[in-house]
C-alpha positions as CSV (number, residue, x, y, z in Angstrom):
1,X,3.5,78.1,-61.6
2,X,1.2,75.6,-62.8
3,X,2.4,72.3,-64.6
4,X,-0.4,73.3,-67.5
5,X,1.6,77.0,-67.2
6,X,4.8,75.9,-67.3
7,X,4.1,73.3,-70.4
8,X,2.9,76.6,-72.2
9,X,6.5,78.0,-71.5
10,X,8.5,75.4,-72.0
11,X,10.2,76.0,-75.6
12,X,12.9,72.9,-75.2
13,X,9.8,70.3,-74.6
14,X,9.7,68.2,-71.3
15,X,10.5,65.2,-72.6
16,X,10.6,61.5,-71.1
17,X,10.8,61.0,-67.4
18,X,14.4,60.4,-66.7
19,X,14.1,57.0,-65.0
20,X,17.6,55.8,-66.2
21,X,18.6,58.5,-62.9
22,X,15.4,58.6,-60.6
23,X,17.3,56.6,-57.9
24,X,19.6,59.9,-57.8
25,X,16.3,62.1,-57.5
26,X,14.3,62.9,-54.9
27,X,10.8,63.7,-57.1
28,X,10.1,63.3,-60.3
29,X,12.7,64.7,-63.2
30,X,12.3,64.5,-66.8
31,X,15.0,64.4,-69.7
32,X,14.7,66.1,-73.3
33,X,18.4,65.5,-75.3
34,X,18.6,68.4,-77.3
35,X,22.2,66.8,-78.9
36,X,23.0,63.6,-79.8
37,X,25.9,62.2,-77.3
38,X,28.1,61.3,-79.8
39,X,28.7,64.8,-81.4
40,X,31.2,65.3,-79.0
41,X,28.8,67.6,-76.5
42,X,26.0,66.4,-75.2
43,X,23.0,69.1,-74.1
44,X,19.9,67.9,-72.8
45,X,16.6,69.7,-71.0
46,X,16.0,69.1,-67.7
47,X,12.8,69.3,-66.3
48,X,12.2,69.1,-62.2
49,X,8.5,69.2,-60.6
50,X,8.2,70.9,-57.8
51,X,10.1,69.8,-54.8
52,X,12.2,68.1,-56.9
53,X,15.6,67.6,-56.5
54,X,18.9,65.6,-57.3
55,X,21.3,64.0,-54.6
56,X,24.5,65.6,-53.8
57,X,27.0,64.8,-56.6
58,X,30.8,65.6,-57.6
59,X,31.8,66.0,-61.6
60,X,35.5,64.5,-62.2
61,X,37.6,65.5,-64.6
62,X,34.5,67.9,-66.2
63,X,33.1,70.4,-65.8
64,X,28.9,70.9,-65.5
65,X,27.6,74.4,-66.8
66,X,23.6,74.9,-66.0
67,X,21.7,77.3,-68.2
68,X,18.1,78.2,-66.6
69,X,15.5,78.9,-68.9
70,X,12.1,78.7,-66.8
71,X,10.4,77.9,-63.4
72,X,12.6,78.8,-60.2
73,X,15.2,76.4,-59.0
74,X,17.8,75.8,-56.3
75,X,22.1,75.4,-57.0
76,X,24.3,74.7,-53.8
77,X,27.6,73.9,-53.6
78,X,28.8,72.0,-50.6
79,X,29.4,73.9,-47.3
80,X,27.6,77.4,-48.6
81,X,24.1,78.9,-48.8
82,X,21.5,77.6,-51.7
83,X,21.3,80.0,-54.6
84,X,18.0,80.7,-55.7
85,X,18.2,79.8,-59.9
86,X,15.6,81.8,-62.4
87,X,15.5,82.0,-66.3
88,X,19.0,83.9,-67.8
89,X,20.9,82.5,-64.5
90,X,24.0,80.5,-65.7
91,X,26.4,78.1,-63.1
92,X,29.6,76.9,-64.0
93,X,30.2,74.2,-61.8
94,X,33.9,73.5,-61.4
95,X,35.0,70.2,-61.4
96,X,35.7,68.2,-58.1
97,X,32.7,70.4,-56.6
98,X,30.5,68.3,-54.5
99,X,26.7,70.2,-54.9
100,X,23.0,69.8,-55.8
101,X,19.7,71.4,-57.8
102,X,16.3,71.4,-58.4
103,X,13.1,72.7,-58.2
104,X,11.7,75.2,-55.3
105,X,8.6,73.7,-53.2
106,X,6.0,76.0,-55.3
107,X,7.6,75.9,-59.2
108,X,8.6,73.3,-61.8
109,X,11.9,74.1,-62.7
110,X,13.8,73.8,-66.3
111,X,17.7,74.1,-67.2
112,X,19.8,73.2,-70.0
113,X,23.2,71.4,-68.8
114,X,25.9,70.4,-70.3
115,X,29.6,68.8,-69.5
116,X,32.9,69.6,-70.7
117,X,34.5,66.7,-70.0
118,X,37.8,65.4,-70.7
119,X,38.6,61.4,-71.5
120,X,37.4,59.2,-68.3
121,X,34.9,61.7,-67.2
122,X,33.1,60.7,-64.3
123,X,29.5,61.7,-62.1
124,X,29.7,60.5,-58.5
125,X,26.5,60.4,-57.0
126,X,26.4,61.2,-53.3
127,X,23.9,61.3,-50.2
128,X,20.3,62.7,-51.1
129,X,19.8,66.3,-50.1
130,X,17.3,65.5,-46.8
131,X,13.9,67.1,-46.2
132,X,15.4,68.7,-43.4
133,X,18.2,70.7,-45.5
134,X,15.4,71.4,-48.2
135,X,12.6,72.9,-46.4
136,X,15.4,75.4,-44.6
137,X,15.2,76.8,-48.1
């Protein structure tokens, strides 16, 4: 899918590049808040280009809940096989749980995520997920 294609799709909006968390990327990401933080849940729009992809990363005391809505995509969870991620898919990802996602080699890639979190929440940002481990995919 095209970028020009995928704009067309994209009913959330791309929104600004998230540079406050590029060094966690590998690629280019892009963050649309769809909630303002301090209504007590925040939901944003994230946007990956293709290739794109976070670093490995662990939620404490939260929980992260991913809900795809275009482009394909990539969800693994430490020590098992990547799942392949498509608009309607939803991961709950249980807190403690060291994992990763992004966009496939050939797609931009969109999800809605959000955190249920409880006081002294916490995102630990790991290792990057290497070219090697990706292009297995």
């Amino acid at each position: 899918m095209t970028e020009k294609e995928f704009e067309q799709q994209n009913v959330f909006g791309k929104g600004g590049e998230n540079s406050a968390y590029a060094q966690y990327f590998i690629g280019k990401s892009f963050l649309n808040p769809l909630t303002d933080p301090k209504c007590g849940l925040f939901l944003a729009n994230v946007t990956f280009e293709p290739g794109c992809r976070n670093n490995w990363h662990i939620h404490h005391k939260g929980i992260q809940v991913l809900i795809c809505v275009g482009g394909t995509g990539w969800y693994q969870e430490w020590g098992k096989e990547a799942r392949m991620l498509k608009p309607g898919d939803v991961v709950e990802i249980p807190e403690g749980v060291k994992h990763w996602h992004g966009a496939t080699k050939d797609s931009w890639f969109q999800h809605v995520t959000f955190t249920v979190a409880e006081e002294g929440a916490s995102n630990e940002w790991l290792e990057p997920v290497t070219d090697e481990e990706y292009d297995k995919l």
